[in-house]
C-alpha positions as CSV (number, residue, x, y, z in Angstrom):
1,X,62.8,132.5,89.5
2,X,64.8,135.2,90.4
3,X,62.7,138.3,88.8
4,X,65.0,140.9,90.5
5,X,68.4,139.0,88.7
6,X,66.9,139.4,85.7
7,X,66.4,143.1,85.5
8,X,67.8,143.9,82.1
9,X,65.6,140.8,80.2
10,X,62.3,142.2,82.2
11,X,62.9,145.6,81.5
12,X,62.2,145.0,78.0
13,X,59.1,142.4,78.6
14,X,57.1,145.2,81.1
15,X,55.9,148.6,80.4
16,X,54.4,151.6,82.0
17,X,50.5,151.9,82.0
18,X,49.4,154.5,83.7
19,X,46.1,155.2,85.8
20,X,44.2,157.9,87.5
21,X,43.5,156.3,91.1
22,X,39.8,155.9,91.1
23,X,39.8,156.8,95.4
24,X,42.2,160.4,95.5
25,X,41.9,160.9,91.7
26,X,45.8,161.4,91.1
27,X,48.0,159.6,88.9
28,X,49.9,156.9,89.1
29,X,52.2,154.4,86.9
30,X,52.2,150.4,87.6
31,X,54.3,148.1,84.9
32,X,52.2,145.6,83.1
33,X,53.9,142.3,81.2
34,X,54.0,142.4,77.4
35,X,52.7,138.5,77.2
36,X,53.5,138.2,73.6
37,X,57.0,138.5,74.9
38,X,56.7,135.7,77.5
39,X,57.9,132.2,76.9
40,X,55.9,129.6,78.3
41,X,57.6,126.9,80.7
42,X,55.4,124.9,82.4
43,X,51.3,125.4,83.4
44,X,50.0,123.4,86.3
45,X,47.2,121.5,87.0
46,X,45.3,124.5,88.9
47,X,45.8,127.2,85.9
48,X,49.2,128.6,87.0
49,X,51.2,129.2,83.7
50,X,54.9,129.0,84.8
51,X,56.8,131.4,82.2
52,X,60.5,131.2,81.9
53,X,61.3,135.1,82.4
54,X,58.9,136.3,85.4
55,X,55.4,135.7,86.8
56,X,52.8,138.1,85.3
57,X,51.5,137.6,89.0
58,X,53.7,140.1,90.3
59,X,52.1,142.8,88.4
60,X,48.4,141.9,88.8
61,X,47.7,144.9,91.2
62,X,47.8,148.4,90.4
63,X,48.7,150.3,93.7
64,X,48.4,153.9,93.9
65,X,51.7,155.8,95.2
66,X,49.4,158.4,96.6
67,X,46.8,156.8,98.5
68,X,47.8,152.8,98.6
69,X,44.1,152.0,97.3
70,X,45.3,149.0,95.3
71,X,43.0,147.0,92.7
72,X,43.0,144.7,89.6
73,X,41.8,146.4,86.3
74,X,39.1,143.9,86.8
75,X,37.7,145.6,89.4
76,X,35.0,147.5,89.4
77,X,34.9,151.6,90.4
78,X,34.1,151.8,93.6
79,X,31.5,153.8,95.3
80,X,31.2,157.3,97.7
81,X,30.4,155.0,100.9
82,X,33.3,152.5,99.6
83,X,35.9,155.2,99.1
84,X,35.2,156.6,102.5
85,X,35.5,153.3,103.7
86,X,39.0,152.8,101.9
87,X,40.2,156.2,103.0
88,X,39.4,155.3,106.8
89,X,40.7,151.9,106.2
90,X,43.7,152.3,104.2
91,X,45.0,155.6,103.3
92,X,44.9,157.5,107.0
93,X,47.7,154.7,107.2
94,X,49.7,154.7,104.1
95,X,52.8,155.8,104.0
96,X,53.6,156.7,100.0
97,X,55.5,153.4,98.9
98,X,55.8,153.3,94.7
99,X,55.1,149.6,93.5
100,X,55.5,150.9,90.0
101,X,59.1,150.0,89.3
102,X,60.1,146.1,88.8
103,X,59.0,143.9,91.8
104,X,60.3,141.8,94.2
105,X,58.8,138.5,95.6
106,X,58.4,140.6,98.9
107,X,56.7,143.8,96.6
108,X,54.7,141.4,94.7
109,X,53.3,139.5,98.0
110,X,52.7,143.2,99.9
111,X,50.7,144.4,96.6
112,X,48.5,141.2,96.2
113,X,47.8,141.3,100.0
114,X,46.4,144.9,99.8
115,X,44.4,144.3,96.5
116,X,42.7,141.6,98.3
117,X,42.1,144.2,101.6
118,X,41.0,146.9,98.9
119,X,38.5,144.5,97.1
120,X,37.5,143.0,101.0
121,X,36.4,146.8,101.8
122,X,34.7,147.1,98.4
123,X,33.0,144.0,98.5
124,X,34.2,143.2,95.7
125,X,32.8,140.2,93.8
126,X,34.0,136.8,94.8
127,X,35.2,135.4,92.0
128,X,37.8,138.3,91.8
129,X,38.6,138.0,95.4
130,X,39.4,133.9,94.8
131,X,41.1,134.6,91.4
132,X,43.6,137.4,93.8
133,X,44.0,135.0,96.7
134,X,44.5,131.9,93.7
135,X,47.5,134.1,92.1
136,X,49.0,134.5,95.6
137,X,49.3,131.0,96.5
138,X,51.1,130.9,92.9
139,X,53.8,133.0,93.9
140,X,54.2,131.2,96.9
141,X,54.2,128.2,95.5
142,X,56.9,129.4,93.0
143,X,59.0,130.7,96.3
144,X,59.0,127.4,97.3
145,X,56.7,128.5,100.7
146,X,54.5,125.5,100.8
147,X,52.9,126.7,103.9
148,X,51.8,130.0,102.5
149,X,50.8,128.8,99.5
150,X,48.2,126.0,101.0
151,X,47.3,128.5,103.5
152,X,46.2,130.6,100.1
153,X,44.8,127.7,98.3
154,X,42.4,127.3,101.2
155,X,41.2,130.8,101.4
156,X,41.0,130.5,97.3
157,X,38.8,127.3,97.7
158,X,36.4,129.0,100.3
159,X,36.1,132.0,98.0
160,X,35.8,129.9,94.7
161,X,33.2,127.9,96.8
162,X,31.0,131.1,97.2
163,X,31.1,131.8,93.9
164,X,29.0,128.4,93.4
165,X,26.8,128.8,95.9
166,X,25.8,132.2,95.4
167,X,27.1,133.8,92.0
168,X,24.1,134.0,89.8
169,X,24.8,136.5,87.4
170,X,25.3,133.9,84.3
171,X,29.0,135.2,83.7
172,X,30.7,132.1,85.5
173,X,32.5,129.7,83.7
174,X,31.2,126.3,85.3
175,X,33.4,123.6,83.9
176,X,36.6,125.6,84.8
177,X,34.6,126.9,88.2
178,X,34.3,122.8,89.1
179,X,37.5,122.0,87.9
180,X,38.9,124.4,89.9
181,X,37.1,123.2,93.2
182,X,38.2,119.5,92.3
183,X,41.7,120.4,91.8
184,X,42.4,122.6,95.1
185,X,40.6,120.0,97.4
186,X,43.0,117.6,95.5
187,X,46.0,120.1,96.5
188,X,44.8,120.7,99.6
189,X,44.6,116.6,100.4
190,X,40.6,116.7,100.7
191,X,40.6,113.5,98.0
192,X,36.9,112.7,98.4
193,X,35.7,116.4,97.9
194,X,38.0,116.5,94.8
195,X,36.4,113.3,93.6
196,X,33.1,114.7,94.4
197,X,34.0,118.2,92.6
198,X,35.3,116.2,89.1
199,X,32.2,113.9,88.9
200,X,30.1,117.2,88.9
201,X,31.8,117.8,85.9
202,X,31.9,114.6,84.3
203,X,28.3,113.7,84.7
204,X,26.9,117.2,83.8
205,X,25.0,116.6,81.1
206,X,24.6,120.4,80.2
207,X,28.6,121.0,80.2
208,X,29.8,120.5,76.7
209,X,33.8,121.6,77.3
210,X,35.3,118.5,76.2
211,X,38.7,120.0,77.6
212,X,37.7,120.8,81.1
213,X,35.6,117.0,81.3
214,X,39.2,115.2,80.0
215,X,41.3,117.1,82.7
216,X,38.9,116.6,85.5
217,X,38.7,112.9,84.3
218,X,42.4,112.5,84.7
219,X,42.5,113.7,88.0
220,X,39.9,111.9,89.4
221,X,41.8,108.6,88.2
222,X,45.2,109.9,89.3
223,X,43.1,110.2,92.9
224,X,41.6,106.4,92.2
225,X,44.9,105.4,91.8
226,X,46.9,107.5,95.2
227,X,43.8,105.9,97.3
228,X,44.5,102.4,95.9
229,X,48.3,102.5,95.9
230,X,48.1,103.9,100.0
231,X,45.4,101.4,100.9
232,X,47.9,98.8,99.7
233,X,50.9,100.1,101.7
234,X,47.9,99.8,104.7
């Protein structure tokens, strides 16, 4: 998809939002996709929703011109110790770069890559930190850099996985959370974790999201079916 071709279309599909940078308090613009505009193409196994004009992905992260503290609108405000920590961190190095017109694949990876340092320094929750590293594999993938997008896949997994293991706030979304799991072991060619993952969510008697069980059941018989058909070449 070449966003940057398409300049004139994605003008009129993006707008200006504009923010008050919550670390050096001055303001800032960052565009922001009008999805009602979008056209679905195609949406993948793992949740990535393939649109034919450009990937909302690119605009995720809101980076401040002034500062280059750069977070989702998901995340939450940070704190006195965590803006000192952002300032050492971050701004004493910035040099003013404005990620507020339309993005490139290279703007788009740069912006995602500091959101994820921002909400690192923040310690920001996990399931924000997987959903950033999750949406960066995407764009990789999209790129056609399979390398960089396992490589993101992983790190998404290991975050994801935290979120299982430790996330007991009751805001988690379990079927999709085990779904998820399943389906980036099954990416990432770890077939019995994957297996392991979708019968969580198959046999869970307390899970009643008829969607996510039928999805996960598919996948765990296309993986039946990989493992037969390569035993049999063996």
């Amino acid at each position: 998809m070449g966003q940057e071709g398409e300049s004139d279309n994605i003008s009129e599909i993006l707008y200006d939002k504009k923010y008050t940078c919550p670390v050096c308090q001055k303001k800032f613009t960052s565009k922001k996709p009008r999805h009602s505009k979008l056209r679905l193409k195609e949406e993948h196994g793992d949740f990535f929703k393939e649109y034919e004009q450009l990937n909302p992905s690119y605009y995720m992260v809101n980076v401040c011109y002034h500062c280059g503290y750069a977070y989702t609108d998901q995340f939450s405000s940070p704190k006195p110790a965590q803006i000192k920590e952002i300032k050492e961190q971050v701004s004493e190095n910035w040099v003013p770069r404005d990620y507020g017109s339309i993005r490139d694949f290279q703007m788009a990876v740069e912006s995602l890559k500091l959101g994820i340092l921002c909400g690192q320094l923040k310690g920001e929750k996990y399931n924000i930190l997987a959903t950033l590293l999750l949406h960066t594999a995407w764009i990789h993938r999209e790129a056609q850099d399979y390398n960089n997008e396992k490589r993101f896949l992983n790190l998404a997994r290991e975050y994801f996985l935290k979120v299982y293991q430790e996330d007991t706030s009751g805001q988690v979304d379990l079927p999709k959370l085990l779904f998820l799991l399943g389906e980036l072991s099954r990416r990432l060619d770890k077939r019995d974790e994957a297996l392991s993952w979708f019968s969580k969510l198959v046999s869970d008697k307390g899970i009643k999201d008829e969607k996510m069980i039928n999805r996960a059941r598919e996948q765990w018989m296309l993986i039946k079916k990989e493992k037969e058909r390569q035993s049999g070449e063996g």
